[in-house]
Each structure stands twice: as C-alpha cells, then as structure tokens.
N, C-alpha and C positions, 0 to 999 in steps of 0.2 A: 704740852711738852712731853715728849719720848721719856722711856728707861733711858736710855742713851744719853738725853740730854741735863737730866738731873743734875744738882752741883751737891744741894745742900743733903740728900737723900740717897740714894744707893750709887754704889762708885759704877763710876761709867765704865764702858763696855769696850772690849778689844775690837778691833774694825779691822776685817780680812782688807790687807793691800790692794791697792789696784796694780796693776802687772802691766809693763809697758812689753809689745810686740818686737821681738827680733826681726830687722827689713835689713836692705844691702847696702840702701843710701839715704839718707836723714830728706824729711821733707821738704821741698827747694818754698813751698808757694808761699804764701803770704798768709800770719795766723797762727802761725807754732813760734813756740820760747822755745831755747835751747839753755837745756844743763850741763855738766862735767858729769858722764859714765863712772862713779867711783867705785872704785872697786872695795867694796867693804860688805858688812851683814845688815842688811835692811831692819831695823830695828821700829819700834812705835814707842812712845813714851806718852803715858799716860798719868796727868796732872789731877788730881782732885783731892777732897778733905779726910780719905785715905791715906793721902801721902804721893810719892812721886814709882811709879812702876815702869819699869822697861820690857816690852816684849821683841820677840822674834816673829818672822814673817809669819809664822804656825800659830802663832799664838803662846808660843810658852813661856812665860816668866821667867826675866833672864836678871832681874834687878841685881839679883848678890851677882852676877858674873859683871855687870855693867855697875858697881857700889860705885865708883868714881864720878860718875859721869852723874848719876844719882843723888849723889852728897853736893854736885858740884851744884846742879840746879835752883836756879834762884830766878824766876821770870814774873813780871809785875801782873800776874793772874790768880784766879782761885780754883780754876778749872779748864785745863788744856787738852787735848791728844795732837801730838804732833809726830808728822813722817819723815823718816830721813834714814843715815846710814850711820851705821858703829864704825871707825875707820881707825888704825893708826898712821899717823902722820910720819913718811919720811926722813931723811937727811935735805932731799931739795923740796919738803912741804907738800912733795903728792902723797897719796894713802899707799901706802905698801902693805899692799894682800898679803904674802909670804911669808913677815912675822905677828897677823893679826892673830893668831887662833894662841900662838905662843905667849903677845901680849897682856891675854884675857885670862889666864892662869900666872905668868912669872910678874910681866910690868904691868895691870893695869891703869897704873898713873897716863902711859899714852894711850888711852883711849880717847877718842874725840867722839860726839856726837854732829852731823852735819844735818841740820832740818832740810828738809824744800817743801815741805805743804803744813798745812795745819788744818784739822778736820772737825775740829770742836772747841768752843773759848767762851768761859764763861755765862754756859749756858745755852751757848748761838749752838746750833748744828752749823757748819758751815758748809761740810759735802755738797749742796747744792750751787754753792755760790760759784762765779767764773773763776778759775787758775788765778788767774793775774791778780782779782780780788781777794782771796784765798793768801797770795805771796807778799799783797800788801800787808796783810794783816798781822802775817808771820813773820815780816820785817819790821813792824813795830814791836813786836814783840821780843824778837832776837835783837840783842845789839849788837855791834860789829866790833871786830877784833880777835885775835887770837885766845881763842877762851875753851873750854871745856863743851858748850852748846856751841854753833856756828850757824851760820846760814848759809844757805845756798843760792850762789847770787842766778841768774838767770839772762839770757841774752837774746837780743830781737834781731840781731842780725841775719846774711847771709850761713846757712848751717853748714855748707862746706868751709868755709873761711874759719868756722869756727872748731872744726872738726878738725883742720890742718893745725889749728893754734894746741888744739887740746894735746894732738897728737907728738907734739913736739915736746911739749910738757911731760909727756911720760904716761899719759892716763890712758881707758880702755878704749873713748868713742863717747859718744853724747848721746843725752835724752831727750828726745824731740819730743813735745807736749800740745795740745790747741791749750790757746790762750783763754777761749771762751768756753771750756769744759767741765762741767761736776767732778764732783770724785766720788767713781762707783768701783766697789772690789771688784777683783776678779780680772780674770784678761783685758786687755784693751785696747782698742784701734786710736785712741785719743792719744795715748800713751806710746812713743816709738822709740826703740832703743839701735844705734847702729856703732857696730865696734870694729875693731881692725882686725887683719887675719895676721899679726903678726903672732900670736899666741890660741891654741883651741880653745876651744868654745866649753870643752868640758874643765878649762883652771879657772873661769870666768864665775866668780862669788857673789853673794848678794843678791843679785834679781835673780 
C-alpha cells in the first residue's frame, strides 16, 4: 500500500485532475457515459483522519473558501478523495457561473459540491478501476437528494439526444467519458468535453 493509499498514517495526497479534451461533437459509438458540462470550479475533496479538505484543480487549499460544504460533510467512510464541481445552484436548479465567485466570499451557504468520480475509499486506490465501477461506488456512497454533497448522475444514451436535453436546460454541453477507463491526471482522450457556441470559450469555468 502506496503513501497515497494510507488511511490510518499520513493524510492522503492531492491528485492532479484528469482533464477532459475540447472536440466539436460528443462521441456518437457505443462505450461512452455522458454528463451535464457544469459550469462551476472543479474542486477535489479530500476525506481522511485529518479531517475533511477541499482543493482546487492546482492543488490549493480552498477548505475555509468552501467551510459550507466542509461542515456539511458527512459520508459513511473514513477515507475518501472524491472529484467533482463547486457550483451555485440557480432560480430553475442549473449552476449559475456569474454569481459563483460572488457566492464564495458574500453567500456561501449556496454552495453545492457535485461528485462524478471517486478516486480513493477507504484505503482501495480506485484510479485504476473502470468509470462505471468507480460511479458505482461513488453512488453508494453519495445519497441522492437535494443536499450540500450531490452526485452526478450519468447517462448511456444517444449523446446528441442528450446534448439537445442539456441544451435546453440552460447548461454548457456534456462530458463524454469511456465507461471502461482508469483515472489518469493530466489531459485525456478518454475524457471528451463538447459545449455550445452560444457563449466564448474564454467565459467557460472550471475545466
């Protein structure tokens, strides 16, 4: 067992993101999940006998900015890292980018945390395990409902069908994923993000 994987011994370790690819159109074949693009700050939350820490896609300790979301935590584990986004939640329940930065200084009561992976639990490294195994695990773990942790549901459908739905919703574009994929930092062809041109690409947050 890794540094990394320690529970009871040195607190576990930040893990550089893996970074999903800007493409034009989401992958039609057969073998990718699809997410909701939210538009929020990619955050990591690190679980162990430490205590509960929130980082930024860099790595910097953002716990006192994200105290809410921190205090709120309560997941039947003793040792987590889990990925996901900082988001505040809307008037019609999508993330509204435009007053996150304002929420995390004046309100941060609406802060929400949205998981979609889990990368270490209780000791397991999980990085290597497939997506889909990985989303199981992290759906026993999250409970569903409106809550301060969330999950991130995922979808096997057709990815255009699903890109029209998101798009109507209000959000950026979806995250195409394989199902049967590790979790390795750094760039990634496993990892596909495609968003709409109705807004540039430089107001576009989080990933």
């Amino acid at each position: 067992m890794g540094k990394r994987d320690k529970v009871d011994g040195d607190r576990l370790e930040f893990i550089p993101p893996q970074m999903p690819t800007l493409v034009e159109q989401p992958p039609q074949d057969e073998g990718w999940v699809h997410e909701a693009w939210l538009d929020g700050y990619r955050t990591q939350i690190i679980i162990d006998k430490g205590g509960v820490r929130l980082y930024s896609k860099n790595g910097r300790d953002w716990t006192t900015k994200y105290w809410p979301i921190a205090l709120a935590l309560e997941l039947p584990c003793r040792a987590a890292i889990l990925d996901g986004e900082v988001i505040v939640s809307g008037e019609q329940g999508t993330p509204d980018s435009p007053v996150l930065e304002a929420a995390i200084w004046n309100e941060p009561s609406r802060l929400v945390f949205v998981a979609f992976d889990i990368l270490h639990l209780d000791g397991r490294n999980l990085a290597p395990w497939p997506l889909l195994q990985r989303k199981q695990a992290l759906r026993r773990l999250v409970e569903p409902g409106v809550r301060k942790i969330q999950y991130s549901e995922h979808f096997e459908c057709g990815a255009l069908a699903i890109l029209r739905a998101i798009e109507k919703a209000g959000l950026d574009g979806i995250i195409s994923k394989r199902a049967d994929s590790p979790y390795r930092s750094g760039p990634s062809k496993t990892w596909l993000k495609a968003r709409y041109l109705r807004k540039p690409i430089s107001n576009l947050r989080g990933w």
